[in-house]
C-alpha positions as CSV (number, residue, x, y, z in Angstrom):
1,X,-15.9,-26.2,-12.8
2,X,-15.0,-24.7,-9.3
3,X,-11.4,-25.0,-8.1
4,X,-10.7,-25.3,-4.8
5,X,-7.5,-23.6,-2.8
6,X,-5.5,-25.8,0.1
7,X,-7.5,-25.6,3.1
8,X,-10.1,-22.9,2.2
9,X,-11.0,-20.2,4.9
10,X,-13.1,-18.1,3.8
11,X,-11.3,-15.1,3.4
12,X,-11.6,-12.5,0.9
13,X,-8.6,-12.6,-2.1
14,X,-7.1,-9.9,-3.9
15,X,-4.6,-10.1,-6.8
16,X,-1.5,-9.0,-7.0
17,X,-1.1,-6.7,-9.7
18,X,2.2,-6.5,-12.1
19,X,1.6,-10.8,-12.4
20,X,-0.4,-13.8,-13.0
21,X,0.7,-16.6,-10.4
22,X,-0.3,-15.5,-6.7
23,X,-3.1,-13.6,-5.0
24,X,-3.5,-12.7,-1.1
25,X,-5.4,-12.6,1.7
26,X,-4.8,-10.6,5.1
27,X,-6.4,-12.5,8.2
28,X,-8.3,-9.1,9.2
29,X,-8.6,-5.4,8.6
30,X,-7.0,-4.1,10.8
31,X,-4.0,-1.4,9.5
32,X,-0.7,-0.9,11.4
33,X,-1.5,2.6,13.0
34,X,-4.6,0.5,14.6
35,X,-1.4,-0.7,16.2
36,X,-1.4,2.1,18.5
37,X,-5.2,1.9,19.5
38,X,-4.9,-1.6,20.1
39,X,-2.3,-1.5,22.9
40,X,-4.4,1.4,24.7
41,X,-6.9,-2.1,25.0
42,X,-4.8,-5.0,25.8
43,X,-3.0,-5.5,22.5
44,X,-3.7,-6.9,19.4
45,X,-4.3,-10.6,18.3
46,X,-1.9,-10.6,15.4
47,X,-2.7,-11.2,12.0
48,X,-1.0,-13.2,9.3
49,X,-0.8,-12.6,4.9
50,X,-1.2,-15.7,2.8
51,X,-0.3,-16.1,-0.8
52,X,-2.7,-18.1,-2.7
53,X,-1.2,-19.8,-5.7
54,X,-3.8,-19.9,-9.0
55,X,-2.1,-22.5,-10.7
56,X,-1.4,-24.9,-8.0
57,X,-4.1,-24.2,-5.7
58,X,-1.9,-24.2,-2.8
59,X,-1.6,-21.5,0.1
60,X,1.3,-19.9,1.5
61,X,1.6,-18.3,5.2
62,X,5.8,-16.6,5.2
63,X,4.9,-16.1,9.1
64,X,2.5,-17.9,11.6
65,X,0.2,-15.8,13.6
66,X,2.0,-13.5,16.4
67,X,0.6,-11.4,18.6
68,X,0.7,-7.8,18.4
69,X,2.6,-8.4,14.6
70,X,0.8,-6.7,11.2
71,X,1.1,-7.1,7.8
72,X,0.8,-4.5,4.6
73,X,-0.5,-5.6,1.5
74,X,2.0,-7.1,-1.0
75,X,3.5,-5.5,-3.9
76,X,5.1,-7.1,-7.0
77,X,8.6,-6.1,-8.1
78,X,11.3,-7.3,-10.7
79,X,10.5,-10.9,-10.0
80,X,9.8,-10.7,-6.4
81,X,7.0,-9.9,-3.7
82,X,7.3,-7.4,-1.5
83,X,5.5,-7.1,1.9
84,X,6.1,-4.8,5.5
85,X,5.6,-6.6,9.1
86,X,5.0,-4.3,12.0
87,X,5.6,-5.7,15.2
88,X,5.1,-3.8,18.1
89,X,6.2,-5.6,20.9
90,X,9.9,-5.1,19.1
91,X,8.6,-1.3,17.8
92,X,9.9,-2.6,14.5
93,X,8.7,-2.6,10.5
94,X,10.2,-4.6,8.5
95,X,10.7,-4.8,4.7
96,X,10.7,-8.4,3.5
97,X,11.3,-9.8,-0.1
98,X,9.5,-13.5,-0.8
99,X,9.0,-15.9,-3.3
100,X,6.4,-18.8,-2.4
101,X,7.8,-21.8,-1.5
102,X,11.0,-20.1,-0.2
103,X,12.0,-18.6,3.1
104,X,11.2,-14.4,3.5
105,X,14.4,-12.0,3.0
106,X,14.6,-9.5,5.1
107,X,15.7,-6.8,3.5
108,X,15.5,-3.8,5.4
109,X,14.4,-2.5,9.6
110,X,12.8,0.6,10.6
111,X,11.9,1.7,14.3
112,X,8.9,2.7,14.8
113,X,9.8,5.9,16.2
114,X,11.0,6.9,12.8
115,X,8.4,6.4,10.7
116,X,4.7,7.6,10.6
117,X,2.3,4.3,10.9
118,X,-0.6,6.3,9.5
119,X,-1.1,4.9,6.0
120,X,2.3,3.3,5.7
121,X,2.9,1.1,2.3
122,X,4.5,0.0,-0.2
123,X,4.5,1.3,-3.3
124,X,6.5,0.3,-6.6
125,X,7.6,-0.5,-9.4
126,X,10.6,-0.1,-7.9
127,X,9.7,-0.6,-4.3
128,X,9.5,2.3,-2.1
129,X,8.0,2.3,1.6
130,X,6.4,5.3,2.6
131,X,4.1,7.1,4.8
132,X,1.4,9.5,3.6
133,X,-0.2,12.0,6.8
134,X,0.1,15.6,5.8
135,X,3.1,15.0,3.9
136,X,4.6,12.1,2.0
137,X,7.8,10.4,3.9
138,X,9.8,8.0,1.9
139,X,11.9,5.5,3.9
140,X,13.3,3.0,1.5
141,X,14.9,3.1,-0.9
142,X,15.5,7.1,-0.5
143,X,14.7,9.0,2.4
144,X,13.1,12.7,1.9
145,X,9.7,14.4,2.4
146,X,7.0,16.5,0.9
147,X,4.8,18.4,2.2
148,X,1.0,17.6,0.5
149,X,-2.2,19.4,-0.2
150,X,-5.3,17.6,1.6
151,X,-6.4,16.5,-2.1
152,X,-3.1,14.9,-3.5
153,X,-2.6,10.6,-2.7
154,X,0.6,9.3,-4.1
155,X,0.3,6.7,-6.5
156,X,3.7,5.9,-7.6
157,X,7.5,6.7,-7.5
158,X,9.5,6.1,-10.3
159,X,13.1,7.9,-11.7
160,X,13.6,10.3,-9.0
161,X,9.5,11.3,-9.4
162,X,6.5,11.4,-7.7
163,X,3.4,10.7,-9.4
164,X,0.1,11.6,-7.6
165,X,-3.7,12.4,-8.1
166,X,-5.4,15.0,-6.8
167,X,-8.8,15.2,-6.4
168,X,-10.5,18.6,-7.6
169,X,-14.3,19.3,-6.9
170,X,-16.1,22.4,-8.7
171,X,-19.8,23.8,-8.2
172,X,-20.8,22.2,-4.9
173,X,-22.8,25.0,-3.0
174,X,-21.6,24.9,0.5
175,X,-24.9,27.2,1.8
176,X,-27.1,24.3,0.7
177,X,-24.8,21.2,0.8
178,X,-25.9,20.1,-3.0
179,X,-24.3,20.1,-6.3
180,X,-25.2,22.9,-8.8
181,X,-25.7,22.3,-12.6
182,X,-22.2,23.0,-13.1
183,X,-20.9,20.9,-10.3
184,X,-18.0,18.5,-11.8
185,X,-15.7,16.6,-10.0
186,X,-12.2,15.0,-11.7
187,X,-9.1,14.4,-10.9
188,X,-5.6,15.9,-11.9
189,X,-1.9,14.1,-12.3
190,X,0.5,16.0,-10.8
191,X,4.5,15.2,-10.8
192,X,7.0,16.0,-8.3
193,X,10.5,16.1,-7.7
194,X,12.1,15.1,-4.3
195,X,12.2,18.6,-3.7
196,X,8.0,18.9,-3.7
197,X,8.7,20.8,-7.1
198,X,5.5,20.3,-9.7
199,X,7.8,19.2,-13.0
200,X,3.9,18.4,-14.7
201,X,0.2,18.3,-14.1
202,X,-2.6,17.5,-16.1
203,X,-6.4,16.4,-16.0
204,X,-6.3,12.5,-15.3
205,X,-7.0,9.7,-13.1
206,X,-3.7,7.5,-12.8
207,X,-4.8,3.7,-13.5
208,X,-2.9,0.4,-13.3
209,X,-3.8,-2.4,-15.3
210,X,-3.3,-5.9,-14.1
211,X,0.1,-6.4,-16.1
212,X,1.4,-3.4,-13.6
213,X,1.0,-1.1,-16.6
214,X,-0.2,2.7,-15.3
215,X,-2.3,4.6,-18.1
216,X,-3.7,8.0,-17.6
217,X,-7.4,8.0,-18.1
């Protein structure tokens, strides 16, 4: 048997990870430092996040299309779903809290001259928005930043620690552009303090599992 959603468009879903009720969709592709490209060109249509519900079947928009407004993707935290809306007409992000069904909280507002759009997100359990460039800028709930090698993505932040991956790459022969018969590529797990101090690393790739449980594998 097929289901059907409210109203289907024909957009591609994601879950949300950490739960079992809702999935999303985002209206386009577009990212919110695409923000800045876009009003070089006349500005940007606007986009808009729904929430699909897989036990109902029905859709939920917090936010009907604006122009020149983005959305992240949404995070799942202590009950709650978490989600940022760029607008740059206003140069303003804002951090909203939701439950489907019910009206967004706004729960925090950050200019867009203070943060860095390029690969700005959420990232929890417990929700932090940052910013990841050539260093990692936290804006909410803390504010700091660490400088980062080329290699290192920030998964997670969690009791006053970072938790990363960084990608390490051994026996590629740069002369001839191929692998060699001891090429091996892995990844490592490397903790940090606010501070950019490395408290632990180790070989790993840093997984989460639909429940919202991270495993090293």
């Amino acid at each position: 048997m097929i289901k059907r959603f409210d109203n289907p468009k024909g957009k591609y879903i994601d879950k949300i990870i950490g739960q079992d009720r809702f999935a999303f969709s985002h209206s386009d592709s577009s990212d919110f430092y695409d923000l800045i490209n876009w009003s070089k060109s006349g500005g940007y249509q606007g986009s808009v996040i729904n929430f699909y519900d897989l036990e109902s079947g029905k859709v939920y928009r917090p936010f009907d299309k604006k122009r020149n407004v983005i959305y992240s993707d949404p995070v799942y935290a202590d009950g709650f779903y978490y989600f940022l809306q760029g607008n740059y007409d206003e140069k303003i992000v804002r951090l909203f809290q939701y439950i489907p069904e019910n009206n967004p909280i706004l729960i925090e507002c950050f200019s867009m001259d203070e943060v860095n759009l390029y690969n700005l997100r959420i990232v929890g359990n417990p929700v932090h928005v940052i910013s990841q460039e050539y260093d990692l800028r936290s804006y909410y709930p803390e504010k700091f930043s660490v400088e980062l090698d080329e290699n290192e993505t920030v998964c997670f932040i969690e009791d006053g620690k970072i938790y990363m991956e960084c990608w390490i790459e051994r026996g590629w022969d740069d002369e001839n552009n191929w692998a060699t018969d001891e090429y091996d590529l892995y990844n490592k797990v490397i903790v940090k303090d606010f501070d950019g101090n490395v408290i632990s690393e180790e070989i790993g790739y840093l997984y989460q599992s639909p429940d919202g449980t991270w495993w090293i594998a």
